[in-house]
C-alpha positions, 0 to 999 in steps of 0.5 A: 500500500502506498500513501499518495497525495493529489492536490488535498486528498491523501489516499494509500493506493493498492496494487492493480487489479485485472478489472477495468475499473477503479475501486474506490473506497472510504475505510472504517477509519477514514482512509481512501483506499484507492485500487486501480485498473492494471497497467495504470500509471501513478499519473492516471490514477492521481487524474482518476482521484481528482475526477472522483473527488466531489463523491470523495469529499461527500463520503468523507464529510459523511464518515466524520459525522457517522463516527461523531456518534462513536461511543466512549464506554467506561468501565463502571457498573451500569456501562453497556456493552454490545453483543450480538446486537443486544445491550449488556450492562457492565456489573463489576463482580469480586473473586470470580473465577473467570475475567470475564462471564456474560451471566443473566443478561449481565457481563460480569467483570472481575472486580479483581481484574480491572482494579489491578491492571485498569482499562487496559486489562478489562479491554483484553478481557473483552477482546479475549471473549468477543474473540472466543464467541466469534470463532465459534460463531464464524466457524458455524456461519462458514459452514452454513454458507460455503456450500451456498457460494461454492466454496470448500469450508476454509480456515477461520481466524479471529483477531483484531483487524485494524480498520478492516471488519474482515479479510479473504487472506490468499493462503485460503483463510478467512479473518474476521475482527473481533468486533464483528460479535458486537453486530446484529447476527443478520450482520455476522452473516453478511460479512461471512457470505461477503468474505466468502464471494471474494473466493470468486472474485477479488475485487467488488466488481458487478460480478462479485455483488452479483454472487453476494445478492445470490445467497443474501438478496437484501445484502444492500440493507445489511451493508448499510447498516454496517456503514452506519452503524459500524463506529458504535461497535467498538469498546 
């Protein structure tokens, strides 16, 4: 990935693809993630970002209000947290012998644990759980859908992913964030039959949307979602 810049927009461009357009995209975290059209040179592409840039600056003002709405959890009796879709709230438990449990419609945290080592260790608990769930959770998903799209049931891994929700890895694993768990199942689902299409095709090209919309006809709905609804799944 490269970092670029034309004119006021900084974008990282990717390495050509063998389609014949540009896919142009605005990360989780903002970035523009620009992947061109093979044979490309630096100059082309550069003149392609500014052609686009009125859709740039309008997707970008939008991701910054979307991500205003990002919400800072603390770590006290009564935060919530999300799972699945569903709100918990935070109760903060001494001597349990675990980190962290969700029990009763509750996650319960070792009082222990945060007094000891702070936000820092309450977050890995976290992590450490929501991945856990997730590769179970994908591990099932994956096998519902890969006989769906075609595909052989492929490795899975959970972890964090930066700014990505997942990753189609060319060794033929999948990847998945953590965050993912936070989502609704509906959403879970389309992230998994997304990854999966990309066995096909590696880019998002008509064809790729077109085997999306095979399995899951209403995918637009659950990609908006995500775009909106995205920043708030975070710890």
């Amino acid at each position: 990935m490269i970092a670029r810049k034309v004119r006021d927009i900084e974008y990282h461009l990717l390495p050509s693809s063998t389609r014949k357009t540009t896919d142009i995209v605005i990360e989780r975290n903002g970035q523009v993630v620009v992947r061109p059209p093979v044979n490309y040179s630096l100059e082309q592409v550069d003149a392609l970002v500014v052609s686009k840039r009125l859709w740039i600056y309008r997707n970008l003002a939008e991701w910054k209000d979307l991500n205003a709405t990002a919400v800072t959890r603390e770590w006290v009796n009564g935060e919530t947290f999300l799972y699945l879709g569903g709100a918990y709230r935070l109760a903060l438990i001494s001597h349990q012998d675990k980190p962290l449990k969700l029990k009763e419609g509750r996650f319960c945290l070792s009082r222990e644990l945060i007094e000891t080592g702070g936000t820092a260790a309450a977050r890995a608990a976290f992590e450490n759980f929501y991945s856990e769930k997730g590769q179970q959770r994908f591990a099932d998903r994956v096998a519902f859908f890969a006989p769906k799209v075609g595909v052989e049931n492929p490795a899975i891994k959970v972890k964090d992913m930066g700014y990505r929700w997942a990753s189609c890895g060319r060794s033929g694993t999948l990847n998945f964030h953590w965050k993912c768990m936070m989502a609704p199942p509906r959403i879970i689902d389309y992230i998994t039959v997304h990854e999966l299409c990309h066995f096909h095709h590696r880019n998002h090209s008509d064809a790729f949307w077109n085997e999306v919309d095979k399995v899951l006809p209403d995918w637009r709905g659950r990609k908006e979602w995500l775009r909106k609804r995205g920043a708030g799944l975070d710890i």
